[in-house]
N, C-alpha and C positions, 0 to 999 in steps of 0.2 A: 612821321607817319605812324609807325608803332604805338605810342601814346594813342594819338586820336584813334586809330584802329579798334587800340584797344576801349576806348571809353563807348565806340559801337556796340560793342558786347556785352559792357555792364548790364546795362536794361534785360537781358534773358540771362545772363549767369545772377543778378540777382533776385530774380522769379527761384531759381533754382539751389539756393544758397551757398551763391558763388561758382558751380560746376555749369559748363558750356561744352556741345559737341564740338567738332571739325566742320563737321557740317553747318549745324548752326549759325560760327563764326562765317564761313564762307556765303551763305545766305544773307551777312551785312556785309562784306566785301573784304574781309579779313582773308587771308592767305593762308595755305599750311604753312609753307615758310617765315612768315610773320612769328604765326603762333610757336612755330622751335626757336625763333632767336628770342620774342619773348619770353620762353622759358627756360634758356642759357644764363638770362641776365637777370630771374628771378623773380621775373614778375609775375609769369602761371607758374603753378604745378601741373606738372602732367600725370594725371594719376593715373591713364591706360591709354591705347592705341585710339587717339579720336577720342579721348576724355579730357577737360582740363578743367581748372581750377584758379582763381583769383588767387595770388599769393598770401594776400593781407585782408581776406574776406575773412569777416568772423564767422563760427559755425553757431548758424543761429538754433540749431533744434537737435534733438540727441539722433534725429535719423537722417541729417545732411547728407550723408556716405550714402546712403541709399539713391543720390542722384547719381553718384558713379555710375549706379549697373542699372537706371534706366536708361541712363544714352550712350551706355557702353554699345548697342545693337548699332549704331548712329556710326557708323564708317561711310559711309560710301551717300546713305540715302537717309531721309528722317523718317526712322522707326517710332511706333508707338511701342514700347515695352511698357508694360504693367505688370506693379509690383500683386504679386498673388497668391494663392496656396498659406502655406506656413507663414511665410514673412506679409500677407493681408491678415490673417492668423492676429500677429503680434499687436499688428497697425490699429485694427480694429479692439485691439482691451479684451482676445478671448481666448487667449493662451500665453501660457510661459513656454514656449516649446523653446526648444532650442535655434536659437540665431545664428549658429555657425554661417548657414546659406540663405542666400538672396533667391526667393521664388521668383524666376518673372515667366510672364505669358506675352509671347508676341505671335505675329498672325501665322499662320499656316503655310502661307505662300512661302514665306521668311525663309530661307534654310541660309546657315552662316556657314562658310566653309572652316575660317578659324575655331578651333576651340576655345569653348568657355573657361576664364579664371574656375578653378575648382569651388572658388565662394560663390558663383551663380550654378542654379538650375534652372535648365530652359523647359519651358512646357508652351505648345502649339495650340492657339484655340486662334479663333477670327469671333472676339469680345464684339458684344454690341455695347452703342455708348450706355446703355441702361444698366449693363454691368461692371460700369467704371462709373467713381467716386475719388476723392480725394482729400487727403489726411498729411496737414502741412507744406501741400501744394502738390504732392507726391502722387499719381499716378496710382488707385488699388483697384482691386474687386472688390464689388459690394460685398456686405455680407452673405448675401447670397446664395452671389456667386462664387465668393471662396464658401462656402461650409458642400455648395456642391460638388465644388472643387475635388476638399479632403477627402467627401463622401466616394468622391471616384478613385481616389487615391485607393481605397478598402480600409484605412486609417480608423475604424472605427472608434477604437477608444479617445481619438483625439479631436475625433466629433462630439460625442457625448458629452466630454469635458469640455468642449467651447459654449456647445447649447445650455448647457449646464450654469457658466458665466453667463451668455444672453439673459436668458430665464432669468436667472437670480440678482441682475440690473436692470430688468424688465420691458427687454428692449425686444420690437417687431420682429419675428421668426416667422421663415416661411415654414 
């Protein structure tokens, strides 16, 4: 049963470059307990609480790891997380900023009672689909809606220098 369980799975951990929630899994009939003895015997990685990962999945793109901390939200319910702020920032070609943290935005309603890995920052918005896009299959903010983002951040100098990039690749700015 393990095997077949797990080849359920394939089809969304490979949308996602190998990484699959708890949830997810359990949505094709896979079991939490499945997925811990699966990953006793090496076949996931468990990269967080309700994270995992294909063992011998290649990483197809330099920003795979970025599926961790979209369905790291994905405990209990399927969360929309959206990658945003700084890290749409990056996604989109308009800054060097620092990558230490993963931006994400998820809804309002949302409140997690666990805390966050220190490599995510959470920010509360309820996105319309108009301000989601996607880059590598990856869940962002438009440009946008991240430069209105930073803009509310008070970030100013890391505004100018993004529009600054826009501009000088000559790309649509609101």
């Amino acid at each position: 049963m393990e095997s077949h369980g797990l080849n359920l799975i394939y089809e969304t951990a490979e949308a996602q470059d190998g990484y699959f929630s708890t949830v997810q899994a359990e949505m094709v009939g896979i079991s939490r307990h499945t997925l811990a003895k699966a990953a006793s015997r090496g076949k996931l990685l468990r990269i967080s609480r309700a994270v995992y990962r294909l063992a011998k999945y290649p990483e197809m793109s330099s920003n795979s790891h970025l599926w961790a901390a979209v369905l790291w939200p994905q405990v209990r319910t399927r969360i929309s997380a959206i990658l945003s702020h700084h890290t749409a920032l990056l996604l989109h070609n308009l800054s060097d900023v620092n990558a230490e943290q993963v931006h994400l935005t998820i809804p309002r309603t949302l409140r997690i009672v666990r805390n966050a890995p220190d490599s995510l920052v959470l920010h509360h918005a309820n996105l319309l689909k108009h301000e989601v896009t996607y880059v590598d299959g990856l869940p962002i903010t438009t440009m946008e809606r991240t430069l209105r983002d930073i803009a509310a951040l008070g970030e100013t100098l890391l505004l100018h220098d993004a529009l600054r990039d826009a501009r000088s690749r000559n790309l649509p700015i609101p």
